[in-house]
C-alpha positions as CSV (number, residue, x, y, z in Angstrom):
1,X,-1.4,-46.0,-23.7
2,X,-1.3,-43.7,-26.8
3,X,-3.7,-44.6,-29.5
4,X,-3.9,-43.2,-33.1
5,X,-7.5,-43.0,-34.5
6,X,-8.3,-42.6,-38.3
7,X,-11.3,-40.2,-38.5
8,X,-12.7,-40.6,-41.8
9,X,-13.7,-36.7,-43.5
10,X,-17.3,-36.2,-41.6
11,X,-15.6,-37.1,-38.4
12,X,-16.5,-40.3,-37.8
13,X,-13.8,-42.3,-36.3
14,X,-13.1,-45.5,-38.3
15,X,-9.6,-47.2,-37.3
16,X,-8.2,-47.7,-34.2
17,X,-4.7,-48.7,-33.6
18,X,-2.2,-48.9,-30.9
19,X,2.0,-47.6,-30.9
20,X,3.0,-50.8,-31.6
21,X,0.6,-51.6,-34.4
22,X,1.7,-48.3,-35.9
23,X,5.3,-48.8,-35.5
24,X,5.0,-52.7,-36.9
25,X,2.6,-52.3,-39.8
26,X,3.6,-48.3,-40.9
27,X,7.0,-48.0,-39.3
28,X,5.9,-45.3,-36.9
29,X,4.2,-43.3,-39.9
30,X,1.1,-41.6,-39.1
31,X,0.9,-40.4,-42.9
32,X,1.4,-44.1,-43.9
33,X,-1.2,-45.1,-41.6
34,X,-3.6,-42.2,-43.0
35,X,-2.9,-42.9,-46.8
36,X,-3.6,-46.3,-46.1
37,X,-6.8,-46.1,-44.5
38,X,-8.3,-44.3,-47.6
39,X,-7.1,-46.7,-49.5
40,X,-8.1,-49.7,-47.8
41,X,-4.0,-51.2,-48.3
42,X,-1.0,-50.4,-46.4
43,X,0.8,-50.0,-49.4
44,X,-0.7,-47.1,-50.5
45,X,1.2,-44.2,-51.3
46,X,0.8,-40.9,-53.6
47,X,-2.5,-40.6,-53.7
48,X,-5.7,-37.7,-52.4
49,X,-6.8,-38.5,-48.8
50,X,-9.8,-37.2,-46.7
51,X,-10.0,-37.3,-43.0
52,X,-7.1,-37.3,-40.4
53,X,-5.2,-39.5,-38.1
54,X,-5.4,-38.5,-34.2
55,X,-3.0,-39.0,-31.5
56,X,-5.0,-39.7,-28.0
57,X,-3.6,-41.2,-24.9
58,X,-5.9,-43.0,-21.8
59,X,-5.2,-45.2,-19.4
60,X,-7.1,-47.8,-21.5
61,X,-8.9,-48.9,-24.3
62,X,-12.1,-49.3,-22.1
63,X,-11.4,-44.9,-21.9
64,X,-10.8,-44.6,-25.3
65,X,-14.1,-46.0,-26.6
66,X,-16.2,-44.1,-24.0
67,X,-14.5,-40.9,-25.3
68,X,-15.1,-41.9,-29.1
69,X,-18.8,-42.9,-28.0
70,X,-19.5,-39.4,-26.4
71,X,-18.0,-37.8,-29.9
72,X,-20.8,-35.8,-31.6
73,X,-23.3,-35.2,-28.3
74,X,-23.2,-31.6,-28.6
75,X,-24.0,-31.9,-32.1
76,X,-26.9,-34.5,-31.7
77,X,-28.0,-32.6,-28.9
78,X,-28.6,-29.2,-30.7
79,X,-30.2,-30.3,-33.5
80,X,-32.8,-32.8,-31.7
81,X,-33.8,-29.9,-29.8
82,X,-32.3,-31.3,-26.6
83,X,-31.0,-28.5,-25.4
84,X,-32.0,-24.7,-25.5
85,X,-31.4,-23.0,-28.9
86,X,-32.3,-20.8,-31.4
87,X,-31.9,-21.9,-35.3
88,X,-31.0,-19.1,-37.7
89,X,-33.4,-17.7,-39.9
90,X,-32.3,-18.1,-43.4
């Protein structure tokens, strides 16, 4: 199943929809689909947008939310000291 995922600009992801949602509500337009989700309307058009839309295909939804649950690990990881590192001195 091929999903398209509205990260929002820190990342985070924030909309999740399917091919055929795409293709019913924004006529197979990823951009429409982006524009819309920063302005909160699918009618949107012409105007500033932060974040990005991503394509991702799994077998399932059930695959797709344990990949958008393990998003940011590394990140958490390294800067609760779960792992080994060494900050910069600044």
């Amino acid at each position: 199943m091929k999903f398209y995922v509205y990260f929002d600009a820190y990342g985070h992801a924030k909309q999740i929809i399917t091919e055929q949602q795409l293709a019913e509500t924004f006529h197979s337009e990823t951009n429409e689909f982006l524009v819309a989700m920063c302005q909160g309307q699918p009618d949107a058009a012409g105007v500033h947008c932060s974040g990005h839309v991503g394509t991702l295909t799994f077998d399932n939804e059930e695959d797709l939310q344990n990949y958008l649950a393990g998003l940011g690990e590394e990140i958490e990881g390294f800067y609760d000291c779960q792992s080994e590192s060494r900050p910069y001195n600044f």
